[in-house]
C-alpha positions, 0 to 999 in steps of 0.5 A, a space after each residue: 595953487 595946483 592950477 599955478 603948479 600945474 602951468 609950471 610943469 605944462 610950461 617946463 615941459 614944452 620949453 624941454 620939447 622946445 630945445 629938444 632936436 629932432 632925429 631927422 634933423 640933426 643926423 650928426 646928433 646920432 653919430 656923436 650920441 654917448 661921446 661927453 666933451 673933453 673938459 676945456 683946460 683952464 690956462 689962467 687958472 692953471 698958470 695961477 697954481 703952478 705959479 704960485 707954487 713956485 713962488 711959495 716954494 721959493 720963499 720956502 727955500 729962502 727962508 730955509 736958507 735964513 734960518 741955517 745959521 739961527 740957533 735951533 727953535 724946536 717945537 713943542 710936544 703938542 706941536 708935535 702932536 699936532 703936526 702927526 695928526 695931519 694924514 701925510 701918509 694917506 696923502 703919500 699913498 694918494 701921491 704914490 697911486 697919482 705918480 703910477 697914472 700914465 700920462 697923454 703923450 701931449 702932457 708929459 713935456 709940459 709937466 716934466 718941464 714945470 718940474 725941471 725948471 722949478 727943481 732945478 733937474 739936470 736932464 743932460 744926466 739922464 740915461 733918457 733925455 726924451 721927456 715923452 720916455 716917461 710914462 708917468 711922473 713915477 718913472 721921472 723921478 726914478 729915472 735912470 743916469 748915464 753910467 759915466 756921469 756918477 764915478 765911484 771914488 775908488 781911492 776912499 773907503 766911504 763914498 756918498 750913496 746919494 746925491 744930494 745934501 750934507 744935513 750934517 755929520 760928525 761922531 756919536 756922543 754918548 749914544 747921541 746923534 745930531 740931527 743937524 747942529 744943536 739937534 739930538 736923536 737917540 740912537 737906540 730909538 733911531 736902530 731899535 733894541 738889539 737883536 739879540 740881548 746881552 747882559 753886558 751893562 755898557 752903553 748901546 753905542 758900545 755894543 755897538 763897536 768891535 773894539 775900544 779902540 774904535 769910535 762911531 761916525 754918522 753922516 746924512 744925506 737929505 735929497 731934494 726932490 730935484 736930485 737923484 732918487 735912487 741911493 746905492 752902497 756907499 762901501 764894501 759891506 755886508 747886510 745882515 739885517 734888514 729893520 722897517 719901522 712904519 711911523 709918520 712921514 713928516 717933511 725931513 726938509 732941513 728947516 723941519 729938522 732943525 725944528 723937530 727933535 728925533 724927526 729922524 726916529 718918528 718917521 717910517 725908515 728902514 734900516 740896513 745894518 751889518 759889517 764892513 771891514 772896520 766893525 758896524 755899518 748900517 744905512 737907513 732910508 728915512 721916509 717923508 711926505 710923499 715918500 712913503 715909498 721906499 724900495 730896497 731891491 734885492 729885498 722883495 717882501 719890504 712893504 712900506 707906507 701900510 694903510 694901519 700899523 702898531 704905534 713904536 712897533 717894527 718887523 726884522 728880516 735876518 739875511 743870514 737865518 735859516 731859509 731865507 729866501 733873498 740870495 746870500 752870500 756867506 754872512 749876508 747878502 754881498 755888497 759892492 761900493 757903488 751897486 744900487 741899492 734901492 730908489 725912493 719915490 721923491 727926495 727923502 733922506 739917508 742917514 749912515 752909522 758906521 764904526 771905524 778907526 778913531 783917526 777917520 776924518 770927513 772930507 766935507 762941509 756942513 750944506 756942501 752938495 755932493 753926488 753919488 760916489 764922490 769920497 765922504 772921508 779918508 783914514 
């Protein structure tokens, strides 16, 4: 047997010394030594992925459209559960860090393109149509518009903050708010405790108004990952309160709405609240998966999508204490109808509450798209 060994390894060793190439004879050997080939690029297999991406996302569209008029069919508490176990928000940070990779010059009109072409991205609008402009896919996505192509209306009170899609609006019952139609969420879950506590036994929501004579609205937005990512002040306001609740980052994709109850509470979101010139006003930025990024800019401490945090738990930033660091105006920090407010890392959700006069009706229709700036109601 060590005989039989013994010839295999003799035998290996001068098939080695066989295929091994001289020095003297393979000059261009030297000049290339170190350098590994670049790996060869696959097209079949790639056109295979990409393709049947967009095919699933198509009939996932399809489907979505199907369900819109079907009572809602919601999920149970282990499926819940279920669903939260899945790491969305390792795979958002993982996204996050892909999309902040620089791209070869050669790949970015070919990836930008794909992404065009399946969501529908009106390239005409941006501030920047040369698609080599972008470094990386985090700079697509928050690109920049042409200042013409988004007026704000100046004759309504209460504009859109986004582009994107009415999930659903309406006015808070009972503490409640619908989520899409027939789906409930709290509200004290959805905007946590009151800052400061009161005795007064009414219900959270009338805490919440100025007058009796006032009732609360809401209304929400859901951006696709085709639109506009950057959200900017839907009225004259001030924010007195900045509130980051960390959590999962579940899909806020409409069919999931319609399927979890107080989706919109169990995500990370950060909430904006203060007031305009008819009592409360708050805008809250709701993560999803692949978007536990969310960027406010006149606040740079904000941290979201954090490796570790407390279950139920959230950090408070008052803008109106002491010391506070971001520039204010008297009451908070100063915003205009129309200003930037902060960019999302892809499509998510905005989700207003805000009191006014009992008489303010919404000019819109459940599904409608709608663009930054165009008139949400009148009074």
């Amino acid at each position: 047997m060590m005989a039989v060994a013994a010839t295999r390894l003799l035998s290996g060793a001068s098939r080695k010394c066989c295929r091994a190439p001289s020095p003297r004879c393979s000059p261009s050997r030297s000049l290339s030594s170190g350098l590994r080939p670049l790996p060869r690029l696959r097209p079949f297999a790639l056109l295979i992925v990409t393709g049947g991406c967009y095919l699933g996302y198509q009939q996932y569209k399809r489907r979505d459209q199907q369900d819109e008029e079907a009572a809602p069919h919601l999920a149970t508490p282990t499926q819940v559960a279920l669903y939260r176990t899945f790491p969305t928000r390792l795979v958002s940070r993982a996204w996050g860090r892909l999309n902040g990779l620089d791209l070869p010059t050669w790949l970015r009109k070919p990836i930008y393109s794909l992404y065009i072409w399946t969501f529908g991205v009106n390239m005409q609008e941006a501030a920047v149509e040369d698609l080599h402009h972008y470094k990386n896919l985090g700079e697509f996505f928050r690109r920049r518009l042409k200042p013409a192509v988004r007026p704000v209306c100046a004759a309504s009170c209460l504009t859109s903050p986004a582009d994107g899609r009415i999930l659903h609006f309406g006015r808070v019952q009972n503490s409640q708010v619908e989520q899409v139609k027939g789906v409930t969420y709290s509200l004290e879950n959805f905007l946590g405790p009151p800052s400061r506590p009161s005795p007064d036994p009414a219900s959270f929501q009338d805490r919440l108004l100025s007058s009796p004579d006032r009732a609360l609205f809401h209304v929400v937005v859901y951006l696709a990952p085709g639109d506009y990512h950057c959200f900017h002040s839907p009225a004259d306001w001030r924010v007195e309160l900045r509130r980051h609740f960390p959590g999962s980052l579940m899909s806020v994709n409409p069919g999931v709405a319609r399927w979890v109850k107080e989706l919109f509470c169990l995500n990370e979101r950060v909430v904006l609240s203060g007031q305009w010139q008819h009592g409360f006003f708050s805008l809250t930025a709701v993560g999803a998966t692949n978007v536990g990024s969310i960027r406010v800019y006149f606040d740079q401490e904000l941290r979201t999508n954090a490796p570790r945090y407390s279950k139920g738990s959230f950090q408070d930033r008052s803008y109106v204490a002491p010391g506070d660091q971001v520039k204010t105006g008297e009451g908070g920090v100063a915003l205009r109808k129309g200003e930037p407010v902060g960019e999302f890392n892809l499509g998510s959700t905005i989700v207003l509450l805000f009191e006014a006069p009992a008489d303010f009706t919404f000019d819109l229709q459940p599904g409608q798209r709608i663009r930054m700036g165009e008139a949400l109601g009148t009074l």
